[in-house]
C-alpha positions in Angstrom: -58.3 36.8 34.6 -59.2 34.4 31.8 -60.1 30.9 33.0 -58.7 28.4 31.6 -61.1 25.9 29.6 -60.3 22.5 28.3 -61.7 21.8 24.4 -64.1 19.3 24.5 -63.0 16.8 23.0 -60.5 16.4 25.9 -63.2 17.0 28.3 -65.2 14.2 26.0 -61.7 12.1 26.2 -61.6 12.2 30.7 -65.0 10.8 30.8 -64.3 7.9 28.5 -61.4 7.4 30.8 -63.8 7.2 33.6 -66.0 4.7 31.7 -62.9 2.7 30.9 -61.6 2.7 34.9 -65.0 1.3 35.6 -64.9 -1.6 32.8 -61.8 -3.1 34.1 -62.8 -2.4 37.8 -66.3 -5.0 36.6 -64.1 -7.3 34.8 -61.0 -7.8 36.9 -63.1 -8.5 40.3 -64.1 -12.0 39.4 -60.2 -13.2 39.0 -59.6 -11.2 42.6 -62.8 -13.2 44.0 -61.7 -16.2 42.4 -60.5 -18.3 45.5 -63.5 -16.7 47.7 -66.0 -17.8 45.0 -64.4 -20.8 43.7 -64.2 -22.2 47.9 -68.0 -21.2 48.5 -69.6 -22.2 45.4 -67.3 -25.6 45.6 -66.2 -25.2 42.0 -63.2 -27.1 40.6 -60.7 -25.3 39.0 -62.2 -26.0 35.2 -65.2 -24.8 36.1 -63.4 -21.8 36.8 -62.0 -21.7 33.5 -65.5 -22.3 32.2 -66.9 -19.2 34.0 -64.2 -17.0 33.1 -64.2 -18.1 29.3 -68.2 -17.7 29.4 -68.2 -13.8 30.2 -65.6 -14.0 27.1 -66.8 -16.2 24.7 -70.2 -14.1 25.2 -68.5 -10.9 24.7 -66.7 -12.2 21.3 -69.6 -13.1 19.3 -71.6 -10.3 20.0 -68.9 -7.4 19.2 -69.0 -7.3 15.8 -72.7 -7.0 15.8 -72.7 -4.0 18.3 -70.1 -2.6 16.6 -72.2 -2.2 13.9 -75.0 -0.7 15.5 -72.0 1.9 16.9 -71.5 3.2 13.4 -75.6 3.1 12.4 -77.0 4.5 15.9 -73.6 6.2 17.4 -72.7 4.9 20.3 -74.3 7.4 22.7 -77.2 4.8 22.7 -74.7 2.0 22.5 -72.8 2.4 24.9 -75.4 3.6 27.7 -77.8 0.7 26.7 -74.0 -1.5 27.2 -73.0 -0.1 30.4 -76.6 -0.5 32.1 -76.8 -4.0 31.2 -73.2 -4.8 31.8 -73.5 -3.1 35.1 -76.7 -5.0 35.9 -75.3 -8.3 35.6 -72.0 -7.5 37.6 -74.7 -6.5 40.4 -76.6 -10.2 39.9 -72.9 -11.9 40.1 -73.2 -11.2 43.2 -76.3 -13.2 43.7 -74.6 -16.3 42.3 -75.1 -19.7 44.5 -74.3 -22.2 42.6 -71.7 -22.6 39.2 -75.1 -22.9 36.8 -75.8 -19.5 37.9 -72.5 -18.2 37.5 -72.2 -19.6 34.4 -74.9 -17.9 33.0 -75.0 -14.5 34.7 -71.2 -14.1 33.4 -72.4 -15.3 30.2 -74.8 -12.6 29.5 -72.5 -10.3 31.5 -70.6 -10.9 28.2 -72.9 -10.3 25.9 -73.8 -6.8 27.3 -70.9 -5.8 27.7 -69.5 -6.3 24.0 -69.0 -3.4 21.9 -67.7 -1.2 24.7 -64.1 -0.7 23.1 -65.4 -0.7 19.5 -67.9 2.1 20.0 -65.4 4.1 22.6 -63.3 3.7 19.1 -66.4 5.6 17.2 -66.3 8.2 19.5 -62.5 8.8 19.2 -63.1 8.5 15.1 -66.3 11.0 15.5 -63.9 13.4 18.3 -60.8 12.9 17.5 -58.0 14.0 14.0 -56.3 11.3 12.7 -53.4 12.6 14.1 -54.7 12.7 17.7 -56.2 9.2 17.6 -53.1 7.4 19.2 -52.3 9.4 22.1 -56.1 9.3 22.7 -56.5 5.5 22.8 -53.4 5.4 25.2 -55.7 7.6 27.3 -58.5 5.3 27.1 -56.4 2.2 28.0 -54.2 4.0 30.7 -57.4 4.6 32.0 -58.5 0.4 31.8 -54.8 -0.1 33.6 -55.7 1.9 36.2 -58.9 0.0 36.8 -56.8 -3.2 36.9 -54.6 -2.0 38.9 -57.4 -0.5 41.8 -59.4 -3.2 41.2 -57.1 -5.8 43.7 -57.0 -3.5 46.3 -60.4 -2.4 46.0 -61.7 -6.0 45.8 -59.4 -7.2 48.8 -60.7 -4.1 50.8 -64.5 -4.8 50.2 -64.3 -8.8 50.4 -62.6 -8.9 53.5 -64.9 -5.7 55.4 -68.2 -6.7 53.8 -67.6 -10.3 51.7 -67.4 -11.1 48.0 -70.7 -10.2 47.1 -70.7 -6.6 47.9 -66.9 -6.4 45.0 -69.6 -6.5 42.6 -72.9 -4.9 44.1 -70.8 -1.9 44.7 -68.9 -2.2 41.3 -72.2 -2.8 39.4 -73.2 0.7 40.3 -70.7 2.5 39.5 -71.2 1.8 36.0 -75.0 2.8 36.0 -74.2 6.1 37.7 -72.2 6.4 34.8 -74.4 5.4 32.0 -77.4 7.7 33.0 -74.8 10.8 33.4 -73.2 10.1 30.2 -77.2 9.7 28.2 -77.8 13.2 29.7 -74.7 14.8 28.9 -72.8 13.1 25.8 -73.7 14.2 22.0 -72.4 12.0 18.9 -71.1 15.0 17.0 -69.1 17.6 18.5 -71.0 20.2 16.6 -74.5 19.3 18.7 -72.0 19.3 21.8 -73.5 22.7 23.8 -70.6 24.9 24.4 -68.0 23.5 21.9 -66.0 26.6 19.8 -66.8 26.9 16.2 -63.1 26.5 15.7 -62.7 23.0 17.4 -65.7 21.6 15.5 -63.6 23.1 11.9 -60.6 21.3 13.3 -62.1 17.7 13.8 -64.2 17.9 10.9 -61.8 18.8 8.6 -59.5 16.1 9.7 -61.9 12.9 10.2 -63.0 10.4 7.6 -66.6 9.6 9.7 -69.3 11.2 8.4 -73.3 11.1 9.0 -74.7 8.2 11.3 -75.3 5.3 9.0 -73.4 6.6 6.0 -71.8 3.6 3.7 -71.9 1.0 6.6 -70.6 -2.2 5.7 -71.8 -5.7 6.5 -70.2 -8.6 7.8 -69.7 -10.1 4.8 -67.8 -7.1 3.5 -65.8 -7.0 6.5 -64.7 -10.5 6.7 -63.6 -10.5 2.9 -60.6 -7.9 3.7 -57.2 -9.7 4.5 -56.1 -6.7 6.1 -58.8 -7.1 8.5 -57.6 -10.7 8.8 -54.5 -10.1 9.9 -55.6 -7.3 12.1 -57.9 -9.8 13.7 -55.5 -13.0 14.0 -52.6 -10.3 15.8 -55.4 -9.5 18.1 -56.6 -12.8 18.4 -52.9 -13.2 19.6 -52.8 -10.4 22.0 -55.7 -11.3 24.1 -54.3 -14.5 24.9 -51.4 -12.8 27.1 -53.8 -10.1 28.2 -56.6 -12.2 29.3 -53.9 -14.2 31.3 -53.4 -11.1 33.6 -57.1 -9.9 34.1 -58.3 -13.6 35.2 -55.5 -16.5 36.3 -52.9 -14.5 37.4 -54.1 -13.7 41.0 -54.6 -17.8 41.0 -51.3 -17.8 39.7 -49.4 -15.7 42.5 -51.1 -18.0 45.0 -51.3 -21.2 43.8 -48.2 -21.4 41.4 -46.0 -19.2 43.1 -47.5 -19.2 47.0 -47.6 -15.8 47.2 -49.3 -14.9 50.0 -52.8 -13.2 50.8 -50.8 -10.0 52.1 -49.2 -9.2 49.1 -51.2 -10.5 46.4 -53.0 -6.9 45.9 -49.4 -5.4 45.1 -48.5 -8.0 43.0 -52.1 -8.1 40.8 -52.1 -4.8 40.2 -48.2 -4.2 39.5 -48.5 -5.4 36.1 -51.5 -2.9 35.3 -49.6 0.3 37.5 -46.3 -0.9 34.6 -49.5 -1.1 31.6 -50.1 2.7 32.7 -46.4 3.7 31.6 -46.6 1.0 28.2 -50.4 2.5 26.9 -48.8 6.0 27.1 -45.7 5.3 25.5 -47.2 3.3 22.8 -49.7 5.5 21.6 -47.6 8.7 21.4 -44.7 7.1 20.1 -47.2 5.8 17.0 -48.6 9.1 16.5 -44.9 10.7 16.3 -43.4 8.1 14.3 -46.7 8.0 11.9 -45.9 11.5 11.0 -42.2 11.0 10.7 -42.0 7.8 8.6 -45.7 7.3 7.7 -48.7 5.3 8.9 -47.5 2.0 8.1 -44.6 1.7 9.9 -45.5 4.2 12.2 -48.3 1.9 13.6 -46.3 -1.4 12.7 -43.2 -1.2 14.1 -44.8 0.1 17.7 -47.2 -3.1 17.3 -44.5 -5.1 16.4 -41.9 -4.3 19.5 -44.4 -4.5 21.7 -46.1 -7.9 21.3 -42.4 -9.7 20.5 -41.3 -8.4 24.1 -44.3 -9.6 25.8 -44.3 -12.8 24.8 -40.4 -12.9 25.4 -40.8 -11.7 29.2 -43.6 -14.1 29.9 -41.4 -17.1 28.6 -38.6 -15.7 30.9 -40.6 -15.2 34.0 -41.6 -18.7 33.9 -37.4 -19.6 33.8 -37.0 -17.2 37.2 -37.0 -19.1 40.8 -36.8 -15.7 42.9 -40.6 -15.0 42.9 -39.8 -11.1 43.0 -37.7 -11.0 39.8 -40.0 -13.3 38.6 -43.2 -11.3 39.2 -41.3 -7.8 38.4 -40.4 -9.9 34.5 -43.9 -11.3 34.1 -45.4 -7.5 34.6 -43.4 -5.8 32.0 -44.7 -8.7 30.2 -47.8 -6.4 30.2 -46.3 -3.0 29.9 -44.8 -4.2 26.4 -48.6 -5.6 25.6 -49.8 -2.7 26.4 -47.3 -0.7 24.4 -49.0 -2.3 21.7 -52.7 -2.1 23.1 -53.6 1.2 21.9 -51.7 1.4 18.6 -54.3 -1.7 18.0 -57.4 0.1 18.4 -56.1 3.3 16.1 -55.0 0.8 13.4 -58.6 -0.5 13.5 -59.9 3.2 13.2 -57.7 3.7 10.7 -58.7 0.9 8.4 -62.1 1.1 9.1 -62.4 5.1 8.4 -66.1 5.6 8.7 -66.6 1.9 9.6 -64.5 2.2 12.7 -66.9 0.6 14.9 -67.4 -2.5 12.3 -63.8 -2.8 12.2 -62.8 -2.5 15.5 -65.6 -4.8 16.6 -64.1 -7.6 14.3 -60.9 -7.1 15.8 -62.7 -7.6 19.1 -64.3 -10.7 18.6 -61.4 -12.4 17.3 -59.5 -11.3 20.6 -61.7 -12.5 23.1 -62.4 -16.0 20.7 -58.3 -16.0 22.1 -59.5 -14.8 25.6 -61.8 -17.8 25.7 -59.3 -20.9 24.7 -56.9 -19.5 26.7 -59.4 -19.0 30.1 -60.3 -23.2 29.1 -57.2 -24.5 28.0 -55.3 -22.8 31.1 -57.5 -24.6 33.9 -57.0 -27.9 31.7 -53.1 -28.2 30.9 -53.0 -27.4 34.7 -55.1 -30.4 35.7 -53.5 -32.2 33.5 -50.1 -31.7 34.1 -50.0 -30.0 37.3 -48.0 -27.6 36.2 -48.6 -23.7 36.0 -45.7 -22.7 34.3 -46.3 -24.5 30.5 -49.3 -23.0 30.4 -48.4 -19.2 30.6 -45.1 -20.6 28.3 -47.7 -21.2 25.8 -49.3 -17.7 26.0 -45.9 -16.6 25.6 -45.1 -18.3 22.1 -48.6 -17.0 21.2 -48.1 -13.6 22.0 -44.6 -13.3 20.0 -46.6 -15.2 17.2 -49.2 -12.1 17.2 -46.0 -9.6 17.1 -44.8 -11.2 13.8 -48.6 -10.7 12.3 -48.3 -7.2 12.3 -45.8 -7.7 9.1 -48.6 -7.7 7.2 -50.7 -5.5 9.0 -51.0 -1.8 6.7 -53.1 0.3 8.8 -53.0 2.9 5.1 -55.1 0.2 3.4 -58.6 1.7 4.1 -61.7 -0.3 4.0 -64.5 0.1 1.6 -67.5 -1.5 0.4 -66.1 -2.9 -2.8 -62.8 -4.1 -1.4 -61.7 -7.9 -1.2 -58.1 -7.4 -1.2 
């Protein structure tokens, strides 16, 4: 009996899945702490805000940089030298006393942890066809949802049998147990990959526009002069204001805005990332089959489009909704229909940036957590402010639809080069 054997670029595609799982498990902890940390460390609830936009503001600037080094070094280096470092500092979060500390621990957190999506977009570019990349980025942020959506129960578990602390000495390894399996295992091109078929290795390189390491790379400059990238950058810069909103302040949210109680507040976290699941997979094979039927274009636009508009749409709503049930069910689709969106994103930046993915996708990352980090300080200050926690996420909401309508002038066809301006 022949066994059955997966390619390996599906086999390459389940362990970036795992990487993901373990990036949202490291990121979402903090906002599942939050009330633990922010009542022993005597933090108000702007310094909050201040630690959560520090991990983001950290991880913006420094993504279009290491995405760089993702298309000159591949990101086998990349991304193990990123996950040991992130991994390291989730570990020393744990060893936070006082909001100084914090501060700066999440900071750098930040800054080793950028780059992780832009160079897992390099290795889809390097693995993947171009007509493959969608339904393997909804892979890679299925995986990221159901990280979110463990991480709450996970985190409730482990505070309440061991304490806070342990969420992220226990999380923290994870990540380095991944990074020194994938440096022993993982190749940058599939044709060094022991064991890959001479007939896979024809099919992605005939079909990819990557070539060798460090071939035509363009600089910042270059990158920052292309209005497609522009636009592709200010939708994002959109997106992340509604998607930050669910990895950090929403478990404050639940409880403090809509007295959920400590019993349920696992459930209700994670049901908006169990709902992402169901949007990442939809969205990136519906952009893959319509890019074939009516072109790339409007295959990638009109998924982008839908997705964003409806978000924004059902975060307003929830806001309107008194039963906290309907309420809560609303605001989670809120991130299904975000995440619908989520992975045509990163194709449209793999698509524009062609051999450059990692630049590209790296400028699109910055500009989305720049978003990540207003919204994480302007959240915890409307609410002292005006005491209320429903104009806030009514904000988001306008701002999401707002990054829907970008995608008009979003052509994911429009490759990048080294010469272009346009």
């Amino acid at each position: 009996m022949n066994r059955l054997t997966l390619d390996k670029r599906y086999v390459v595609l389940i362990v970036m899945s795992i990487f993901s799982i373990i990036t949202y498990l490291d990121r979402t902890s903090i906002s599942i702490t939050g009330n633990k940390i922010t009542s022993e460390l005597g933090l108000s609830i702007t310094q909050f805000g201040w630690v959560l936009a520090a991990f983001s503001f950290a991880y913006g600037i420094f993504e279009i940089p290491t995405g760089i080094l993702g298309d000159k070094l591949g990101p086998k280096k990349i991304l193990t030298r990123i996950v040991i470092w992130w991994s390291l500092f989730t570990i020393l979060t744990g060893f936070s006393y006082t909001f100084t500390a914090l501060l700066i621990i999440r900071f750098l957190f930040g800054v080793g942890e950028a780059g992780a999506y832009p160079n897992a977009t390099v290795v889809i570019s390097k693995w993947f066809p171009k007509g493959e990349r969608g339904r393997a980025q909804s892979f890679i942020w299925i995986a990221s949802r159901i990280g979110g959506a463990l991480a709450p129960f996970l985190s409730v578990f482990i505070m309440n049998t061991f304490g806070w602390r342990w969420v992220f000495y226990i999380f923290g390894t994870l990540g380095i147990i991944w990074a020194i399996s994938w440096n022993y295992w993982f190749k940058d091109e599939p044709r060094e990959m022991k064991g890959i078929k001479s007939k896979e290795i024809e099919l992605i390189e005939s079909k990819r526009e990557v070539k060798s390491l460090g071939h035509g790379l363009l600089s910042i400059k270059n990158i920052l002069k292309n209005k497609n990238v522009w636009f592709l950058m200010g939708m994002y810069h959109c997106l992340l204001y509604g998607a930050y909103f669910y990895l950090s302040w929403m478990p404050k949210y639940l409880k403090n805005g809509r007295n959920v109680g400590d019993d349920d507040i696992a459930f209700m976290a994670s049901l908006p990332f169990i709902l992402g699941t169901i949007g990442c997979f939809i969205g990136g094979f519906s952009s893959d089959f319509l890019s074939k039927k009516y072109g790339l274009k409007w295959g990638r636009r009109s998924v982008g489009m839908f997705g964003l508009i409806m978000a924004g749409i059902c975060m307003i709503t929830a806001t309107f909704i008194l039963d906290n049930t309907i309420s809560i069910i609303v605001l989670s689709l809120g991130l299904a229909f975000k995440d619908f969106t989520l992975p045509v994103s990163w194709a449209t930046a793999a698509d524009i940036g062609g051999e450059n993915s990692g630049s590209v996708a790296g400028a699109m990352g910055m500009a989305g957590q720049l978003g990540s980090t207003v919204m994480s300080i302007s959240f915890g200050y409307i609410l002292s402010m005006t005491g209320s926690w429903e104009l806030p996420l009514q904000i988001i909401g306008v701002i999401v639809i707002i990054g829907g309508l970008l995608w008009l002038k979003i052509d994911p066809s429009q490759k990048i080069n080294n010469t272009s301006s346009s």
